[in-house]
C-alpha positions as CSV (number, residue, x, y, z in Angstrom):
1,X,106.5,81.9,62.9
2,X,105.9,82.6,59.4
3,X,102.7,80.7,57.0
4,X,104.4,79.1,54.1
5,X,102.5,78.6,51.3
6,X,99.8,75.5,51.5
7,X,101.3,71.8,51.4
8,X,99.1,68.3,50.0
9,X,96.0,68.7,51.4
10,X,94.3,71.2,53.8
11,X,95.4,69.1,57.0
12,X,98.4,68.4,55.6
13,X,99.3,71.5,55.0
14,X,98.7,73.1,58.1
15,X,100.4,70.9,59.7
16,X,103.2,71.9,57.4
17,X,102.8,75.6,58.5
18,X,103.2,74.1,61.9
19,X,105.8,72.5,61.9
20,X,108.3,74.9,59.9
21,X,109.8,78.5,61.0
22,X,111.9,81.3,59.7
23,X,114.5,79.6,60.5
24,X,114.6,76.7,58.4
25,X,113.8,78.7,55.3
26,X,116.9,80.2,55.5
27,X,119.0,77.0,56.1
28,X,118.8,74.6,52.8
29,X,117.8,72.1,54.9
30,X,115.0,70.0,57.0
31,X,114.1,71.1,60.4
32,X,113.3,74.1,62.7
33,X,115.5,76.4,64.5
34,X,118.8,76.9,66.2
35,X,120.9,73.6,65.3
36,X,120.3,71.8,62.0
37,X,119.8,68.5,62.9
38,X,118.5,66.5,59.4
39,X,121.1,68.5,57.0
40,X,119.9,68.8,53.3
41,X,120.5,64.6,52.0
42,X,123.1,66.0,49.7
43,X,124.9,68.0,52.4
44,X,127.9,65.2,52.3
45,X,128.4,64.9,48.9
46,X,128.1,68.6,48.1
47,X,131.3,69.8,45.8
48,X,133.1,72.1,48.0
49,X,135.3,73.2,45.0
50,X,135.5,77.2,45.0
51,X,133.3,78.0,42.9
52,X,130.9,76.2,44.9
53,X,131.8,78.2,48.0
54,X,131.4,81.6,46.3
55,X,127.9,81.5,45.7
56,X,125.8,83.4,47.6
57,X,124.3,81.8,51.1
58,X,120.7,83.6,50.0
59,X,118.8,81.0,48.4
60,X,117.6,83.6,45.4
61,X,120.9,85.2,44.7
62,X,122.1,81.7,44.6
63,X,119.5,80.7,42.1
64,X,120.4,83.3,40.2
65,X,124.1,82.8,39.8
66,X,123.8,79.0,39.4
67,X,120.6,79.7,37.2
68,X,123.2,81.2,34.8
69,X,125.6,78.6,34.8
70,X,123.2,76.3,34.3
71,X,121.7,77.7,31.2
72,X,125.1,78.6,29.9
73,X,126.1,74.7,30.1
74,X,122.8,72.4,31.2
75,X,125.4,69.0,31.4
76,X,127.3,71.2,33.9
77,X,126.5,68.3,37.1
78,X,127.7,70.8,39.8
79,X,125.7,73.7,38.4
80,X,122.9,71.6,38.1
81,X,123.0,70.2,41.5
82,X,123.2,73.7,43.1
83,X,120.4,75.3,40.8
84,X,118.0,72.5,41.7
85,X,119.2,73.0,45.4
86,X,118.5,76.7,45.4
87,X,115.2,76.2,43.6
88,X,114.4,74.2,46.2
89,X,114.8,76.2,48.9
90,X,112.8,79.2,47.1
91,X,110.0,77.0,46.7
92,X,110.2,76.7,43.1
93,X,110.0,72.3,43.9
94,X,108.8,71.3,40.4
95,X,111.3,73.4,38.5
96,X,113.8,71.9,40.5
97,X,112.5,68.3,39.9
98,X,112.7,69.0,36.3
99,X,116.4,70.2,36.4
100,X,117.3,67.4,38.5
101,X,116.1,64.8,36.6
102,X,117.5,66.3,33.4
103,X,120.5,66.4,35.6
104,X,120.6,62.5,36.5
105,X,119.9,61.7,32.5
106,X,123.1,63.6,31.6
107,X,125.1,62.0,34.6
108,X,122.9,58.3,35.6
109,X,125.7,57.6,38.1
110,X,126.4,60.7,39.8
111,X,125.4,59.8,43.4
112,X,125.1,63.7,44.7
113,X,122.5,64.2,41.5
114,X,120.7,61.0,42.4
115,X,120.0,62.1,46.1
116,X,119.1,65.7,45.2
117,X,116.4,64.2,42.5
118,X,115.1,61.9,45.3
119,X,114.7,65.0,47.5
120,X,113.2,66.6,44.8
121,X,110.7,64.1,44.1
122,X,109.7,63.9,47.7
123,X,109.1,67.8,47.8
124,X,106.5,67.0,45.2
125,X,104.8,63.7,46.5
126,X,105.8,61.3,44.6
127,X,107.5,59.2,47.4
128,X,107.6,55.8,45.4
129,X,109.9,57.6,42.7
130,X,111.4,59.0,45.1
131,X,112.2,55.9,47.1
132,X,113.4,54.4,43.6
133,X,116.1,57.4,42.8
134,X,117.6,57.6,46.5
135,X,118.1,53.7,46.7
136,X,120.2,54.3,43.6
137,X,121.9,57.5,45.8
138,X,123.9,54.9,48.0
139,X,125.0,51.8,48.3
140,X,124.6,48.8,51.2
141,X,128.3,49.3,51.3
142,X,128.4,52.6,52.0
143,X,124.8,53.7,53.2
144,X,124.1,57.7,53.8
145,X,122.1,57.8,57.0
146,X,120.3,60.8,55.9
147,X,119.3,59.3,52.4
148,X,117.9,56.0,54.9
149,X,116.2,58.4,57.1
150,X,114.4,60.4,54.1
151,X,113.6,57.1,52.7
152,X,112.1,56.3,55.9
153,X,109.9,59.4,55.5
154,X,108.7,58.3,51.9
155,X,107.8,55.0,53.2
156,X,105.9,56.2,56.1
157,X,104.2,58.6,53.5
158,X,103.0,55.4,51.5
159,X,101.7,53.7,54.7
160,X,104.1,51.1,54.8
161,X,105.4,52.2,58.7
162,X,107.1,48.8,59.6
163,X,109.1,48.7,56.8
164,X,110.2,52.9,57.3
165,X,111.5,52.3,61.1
166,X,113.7,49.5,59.4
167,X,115.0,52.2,57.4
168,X,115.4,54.5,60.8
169,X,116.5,51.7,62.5
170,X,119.7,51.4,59.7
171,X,120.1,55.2,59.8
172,X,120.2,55.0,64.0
173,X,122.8,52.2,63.4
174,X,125.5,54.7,61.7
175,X,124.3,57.7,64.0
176,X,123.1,56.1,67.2
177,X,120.1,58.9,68.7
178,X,120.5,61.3,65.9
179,X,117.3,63.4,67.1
180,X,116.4,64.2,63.7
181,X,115.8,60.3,62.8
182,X,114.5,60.0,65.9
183,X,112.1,62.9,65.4
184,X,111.2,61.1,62.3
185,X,110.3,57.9,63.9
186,X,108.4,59.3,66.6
187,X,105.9,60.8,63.8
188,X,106.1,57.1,61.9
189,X,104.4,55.9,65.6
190,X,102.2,58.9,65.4
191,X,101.2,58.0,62.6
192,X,99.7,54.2,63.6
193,X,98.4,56.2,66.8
194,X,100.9,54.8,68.5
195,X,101.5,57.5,71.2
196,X,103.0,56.6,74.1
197,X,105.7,55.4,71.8
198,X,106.0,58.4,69.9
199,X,106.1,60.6,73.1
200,X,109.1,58.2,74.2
201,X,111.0,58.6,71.1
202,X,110.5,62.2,70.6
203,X,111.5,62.3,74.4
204,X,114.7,61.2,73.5
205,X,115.6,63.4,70.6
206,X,114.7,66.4,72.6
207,X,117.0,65.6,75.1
208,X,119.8,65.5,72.6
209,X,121.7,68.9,73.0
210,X,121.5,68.9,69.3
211,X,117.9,68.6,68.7
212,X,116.0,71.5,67.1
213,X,113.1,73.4,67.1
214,X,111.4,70.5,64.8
215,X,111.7,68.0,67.5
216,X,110.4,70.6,70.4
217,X,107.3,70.9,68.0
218,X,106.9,67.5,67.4
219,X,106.9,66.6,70.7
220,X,104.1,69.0,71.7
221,X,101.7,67.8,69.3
222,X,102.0,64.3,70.1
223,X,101.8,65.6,74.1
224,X,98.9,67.1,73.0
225,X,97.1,64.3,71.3
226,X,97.3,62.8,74.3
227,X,94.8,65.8,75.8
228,X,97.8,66.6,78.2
229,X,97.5,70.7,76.4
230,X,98.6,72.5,79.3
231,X,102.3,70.5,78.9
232,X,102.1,70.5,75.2
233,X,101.8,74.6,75.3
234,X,104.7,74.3,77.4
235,X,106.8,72.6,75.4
236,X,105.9,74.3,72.2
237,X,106.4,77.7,73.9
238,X,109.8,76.5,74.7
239,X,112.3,79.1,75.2
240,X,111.2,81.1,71.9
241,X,110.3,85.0,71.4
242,X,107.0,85.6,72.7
243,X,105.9,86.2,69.4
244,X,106.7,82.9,67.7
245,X,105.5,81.3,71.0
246,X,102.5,82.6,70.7
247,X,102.1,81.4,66.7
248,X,103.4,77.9,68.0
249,X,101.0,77.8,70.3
250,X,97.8,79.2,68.4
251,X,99.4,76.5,65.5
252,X,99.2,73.8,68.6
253,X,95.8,74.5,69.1
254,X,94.7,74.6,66.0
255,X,96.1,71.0,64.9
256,X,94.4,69.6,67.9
257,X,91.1,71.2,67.4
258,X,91.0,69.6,64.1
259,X,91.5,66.1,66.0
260,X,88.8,66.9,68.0
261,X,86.8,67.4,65.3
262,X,88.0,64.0,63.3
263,X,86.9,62.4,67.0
264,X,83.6,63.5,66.4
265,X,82.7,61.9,63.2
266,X,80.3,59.5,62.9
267,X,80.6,55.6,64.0
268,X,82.0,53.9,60.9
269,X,84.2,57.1,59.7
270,X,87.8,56.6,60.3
271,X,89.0,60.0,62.1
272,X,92.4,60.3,60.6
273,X,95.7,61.0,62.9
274,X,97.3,64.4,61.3
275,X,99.8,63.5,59.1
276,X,102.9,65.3,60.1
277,X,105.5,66.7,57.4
278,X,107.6,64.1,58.3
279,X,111.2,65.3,57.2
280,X,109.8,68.4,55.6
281,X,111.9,70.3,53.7
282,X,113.4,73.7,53.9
């Protein structure tokens, strides 16, 4: 388990570092592990002409070739989409919210653009813009789930956790106990310190044959916010190397040792809940 670069905020951001592996860096995509579960939002609308398929799977090299193309012809949509994609998944996030939204200028109605610059724009924080962009990404008459389910994420980001699980609830609606949604939701309850209901929710994804590593984690922290550690090491060990085990576990500990220490403030000081990187990408 690798330590990415530092995310909003010290707690924040370790739980970031928690909650992401090796593994998802190399997939341009949300989510931990094995199986991708909560595919990049633009996944289904990518082009899948053949130019498309003969850039490089290697997030730099892929920069790189549609970095040219993109400077060669900047109202090129496809090379636009792919360059802010790649620049994405090398952590270059503001570089790719500028192409993007240069992107969307040139082409205000290409849907692929819009939900890439609403991706984009949640990388960087700025979840009401990025709320604004995906709700122009798709349409009530023919709703993405994934776009609902990062849109969920933005709203939970803004503290408005009612109205998120509506937009989990639509997602579950087109992909009934998709564990990534679910994985989402269970954070949203984590969130209002809602455990129990988290546990249950996360419960479920994990059972899913196609949950990931992301929901194993998730589980195990909200298992052990509710001081049950011993089963919470479990989980997070999983069936992993003993290495990354060991880092999810040390990770684990060190997420819940800041709770502890939020517990301990004095009376009239809310202690905060961590805020998990609900729907983190890459």
């Amino acid at each position: 388990m690798r330590r990415p670069s530092s995310h909003v905020g010290s707690l924040a951001g370790s739980l970031a570092r928690f909650l992401t592996t090796a593994a998802a860096t190399a997939m341009l995509a949300t989510g931990l592990g094995g199986c991708q579960t909560m595919s990049d939002i633009t996944g289904s609308l990518n082009s899948s002409s053949s130019k498309a398929q003969a850039v490089p799977e290697d997030p730099r090299r892929a920069a790189e070739v549609y970095g040219e193309r993109y400077r060669a012809n900047p109202k090129d949509a496809e090379a636009a989409l792919g360059y802010g994609q790649a620049l994405r998944a090398t952590g270059q996030r503001e570089q790719a919210a500028a192409v993007l939204e240069q992107a969307t200028i040139a082409h205000p109605s290409n849907k692929a653009l819009l939900a890439a610059y609403g991706r984009a724009l949640a990388d960087n924080g700025n979840s009401q813009a990025a709320f604004d962009v995906l709700s122009r990404a798709h349409s009530p008459a023919n709703p993405d789930w994934r776009i609902l389910s990062v849109q969920g994420t933005t709203l939970d980001k803004m503290g408005k956790h009612e109205e998120a699980r509506r937009y989990y609830a639509s997602a579950l609606k087109i992909v009934p106990e998709e564990p990534s949604v679910l994985s989402n939701l269970g954070l949203s309850y984590m969130l209002t310190r809602e455990l129990p209901q988290a546990e249950e929710t996360l419960r479920r994804a994990y059972s899913n044959p196609r949950a990931d590593a992301r929901v194993r984690q998730n589980l195990a922290l909200v298992v052990g916010l509710q001081g049950r550690f011993a089963e919470a090491e479990t989980i997070a060990k999983g069936d992993l190397p003993a290495e990354e085990a060991a880092a999810n576990v040390a990770y684990l500990r060190e997420m819940l040792s800041r709770k502890d220490k939020d517990n301990s403030r004095p009376p009239g000081r809310k202690a905060a809940v961590p805020v998990a990187a609900l729907d983190r990408p890459d």
